[in-house]
C-alpha positions as protocol buffer text, in pm:
chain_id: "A"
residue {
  index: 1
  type: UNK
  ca { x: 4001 y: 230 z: 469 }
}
residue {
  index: 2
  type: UNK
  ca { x: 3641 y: 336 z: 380 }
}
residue {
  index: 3
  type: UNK
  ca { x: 3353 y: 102 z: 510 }
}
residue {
  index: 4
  type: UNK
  ca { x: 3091 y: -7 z: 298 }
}
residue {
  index: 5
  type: UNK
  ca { x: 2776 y: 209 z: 292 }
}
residue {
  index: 6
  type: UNK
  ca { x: 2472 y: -110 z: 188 }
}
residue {
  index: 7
  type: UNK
  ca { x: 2157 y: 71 z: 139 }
}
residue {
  index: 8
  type: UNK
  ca { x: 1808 y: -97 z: 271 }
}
residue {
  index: 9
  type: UNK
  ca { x: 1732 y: -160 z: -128 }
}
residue {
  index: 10
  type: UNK
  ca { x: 2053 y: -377 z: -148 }
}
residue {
  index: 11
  type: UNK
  ca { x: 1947 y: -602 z: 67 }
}
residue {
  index: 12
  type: UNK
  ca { x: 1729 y: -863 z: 8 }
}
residue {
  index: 13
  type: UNK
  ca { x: 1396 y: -847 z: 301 }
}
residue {
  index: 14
  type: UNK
  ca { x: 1198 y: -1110 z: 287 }
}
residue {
  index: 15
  type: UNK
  ca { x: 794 y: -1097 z: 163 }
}
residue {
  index: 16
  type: UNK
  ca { x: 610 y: -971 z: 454 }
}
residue {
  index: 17
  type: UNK
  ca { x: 420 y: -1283 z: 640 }
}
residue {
  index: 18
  type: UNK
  ca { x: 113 y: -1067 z: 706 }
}
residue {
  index: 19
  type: UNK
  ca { x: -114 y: -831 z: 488 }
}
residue {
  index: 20
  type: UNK
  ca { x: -309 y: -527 z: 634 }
}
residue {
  index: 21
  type: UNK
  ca { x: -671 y: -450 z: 477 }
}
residue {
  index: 22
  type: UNK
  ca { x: -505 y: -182 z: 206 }
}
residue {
  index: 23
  type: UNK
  ca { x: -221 y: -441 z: 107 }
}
residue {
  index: 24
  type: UNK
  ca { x: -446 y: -715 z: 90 }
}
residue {
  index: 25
  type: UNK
  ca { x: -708 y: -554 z: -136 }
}
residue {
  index: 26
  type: UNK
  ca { x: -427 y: -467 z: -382 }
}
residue {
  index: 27
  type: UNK
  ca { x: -370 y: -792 z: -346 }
}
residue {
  index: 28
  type: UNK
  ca { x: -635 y: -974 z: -421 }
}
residue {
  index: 29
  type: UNK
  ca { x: -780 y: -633 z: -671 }
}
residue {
  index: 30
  type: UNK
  ca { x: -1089 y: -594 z: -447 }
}
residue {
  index: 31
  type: UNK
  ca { x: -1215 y: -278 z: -277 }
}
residue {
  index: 32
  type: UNK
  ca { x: -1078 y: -235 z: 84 }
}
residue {
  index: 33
  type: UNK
  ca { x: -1452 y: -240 z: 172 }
}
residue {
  index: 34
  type: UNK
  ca { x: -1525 y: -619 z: 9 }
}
residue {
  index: 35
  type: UNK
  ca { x: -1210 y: -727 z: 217 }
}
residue {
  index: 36
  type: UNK
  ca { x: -1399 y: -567 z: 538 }
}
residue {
  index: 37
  type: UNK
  ca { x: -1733 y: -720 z: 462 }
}
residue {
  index: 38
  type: UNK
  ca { x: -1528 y: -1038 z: 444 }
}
residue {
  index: 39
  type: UNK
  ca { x: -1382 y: -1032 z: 800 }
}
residue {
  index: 40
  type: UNK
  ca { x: -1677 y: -963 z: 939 }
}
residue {
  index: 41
  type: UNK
  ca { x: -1897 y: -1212 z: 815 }
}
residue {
  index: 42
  type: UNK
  ca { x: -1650 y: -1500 z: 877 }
}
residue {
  index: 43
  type: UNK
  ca { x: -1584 y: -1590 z: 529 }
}
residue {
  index: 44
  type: UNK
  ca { x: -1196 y: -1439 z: 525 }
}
residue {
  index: 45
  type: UNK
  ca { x: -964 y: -1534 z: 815 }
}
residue {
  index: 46
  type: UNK
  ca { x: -836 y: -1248 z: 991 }
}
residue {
  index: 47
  type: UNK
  ca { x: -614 y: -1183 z: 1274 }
}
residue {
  index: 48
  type: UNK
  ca { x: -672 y: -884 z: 1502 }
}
residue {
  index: 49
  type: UNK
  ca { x: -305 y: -665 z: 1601 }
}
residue {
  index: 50
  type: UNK
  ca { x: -303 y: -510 z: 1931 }
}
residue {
  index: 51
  type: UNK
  ca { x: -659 y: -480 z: 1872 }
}
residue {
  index: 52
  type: UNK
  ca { x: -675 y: -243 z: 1618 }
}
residue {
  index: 53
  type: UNK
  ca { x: -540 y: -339 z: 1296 }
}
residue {
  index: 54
  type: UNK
  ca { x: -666 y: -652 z: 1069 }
}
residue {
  index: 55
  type: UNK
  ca { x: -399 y: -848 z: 928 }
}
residue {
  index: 56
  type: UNK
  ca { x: -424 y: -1115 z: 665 }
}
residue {
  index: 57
  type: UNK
  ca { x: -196 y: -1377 z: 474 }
}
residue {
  index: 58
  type: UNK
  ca { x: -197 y: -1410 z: 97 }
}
residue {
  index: 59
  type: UNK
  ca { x: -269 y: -1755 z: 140 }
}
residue {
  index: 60
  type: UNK
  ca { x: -571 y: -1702 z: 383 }
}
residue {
  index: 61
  type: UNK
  ca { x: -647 y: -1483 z: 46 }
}
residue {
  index: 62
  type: UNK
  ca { x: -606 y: -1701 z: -184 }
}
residue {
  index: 63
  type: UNK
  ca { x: -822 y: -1944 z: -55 }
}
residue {
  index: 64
  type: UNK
  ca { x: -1122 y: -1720 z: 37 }
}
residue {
  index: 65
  type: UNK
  ca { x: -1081 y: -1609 z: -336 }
}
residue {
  index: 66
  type: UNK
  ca { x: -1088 y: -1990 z: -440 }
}
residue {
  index: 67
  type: UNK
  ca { x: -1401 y: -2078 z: -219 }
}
residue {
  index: 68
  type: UNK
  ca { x: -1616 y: -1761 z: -357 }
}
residue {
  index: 69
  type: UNK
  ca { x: -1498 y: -1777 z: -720 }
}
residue {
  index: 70
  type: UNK
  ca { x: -1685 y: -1961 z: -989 }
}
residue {
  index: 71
  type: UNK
  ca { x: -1490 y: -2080 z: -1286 }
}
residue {
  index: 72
  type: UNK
  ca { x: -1564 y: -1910 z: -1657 }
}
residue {
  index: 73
  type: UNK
  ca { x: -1691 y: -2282 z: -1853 }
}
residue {
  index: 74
  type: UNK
  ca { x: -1779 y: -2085 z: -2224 }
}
């Protein structure tokens, strides 16, 4: 009897929970650099990994996007 080879794209992974800087720019189709400028000021909530990497949530995302944006009315 052969066993069943499943390859890592047959299975189903879930959504990652957390975002780094690069995924989260992609993201939310800002420069790495606005994301940044973000974190630092306090306006985007950020959590610090091991102390070196920023991660972020798409919904921490969404709702900095939300708070800064200004609806088109024309």
């Amino acid at each position: 009897m052969v066993a069943s080879i499943v390859s890592i794209a047959d299975r189903h992974l879930p959504e990652p929970k957390f975002l780094r800087v690069k995924d989260g720019a992609a993201y939310s189709g800002l420069s790495e650099s606005e994301i940044y400028r973000a974190i630092y000021t306090g306006e985007l909530r950020a959590r610090r990994y091991k102390s070196r990497s920023w991660l972020l949530t798409q919904e921490d995302i969404d709702a900095w996007l939300d708070a800064n944006s200004v609806p088109n009315v024309a």
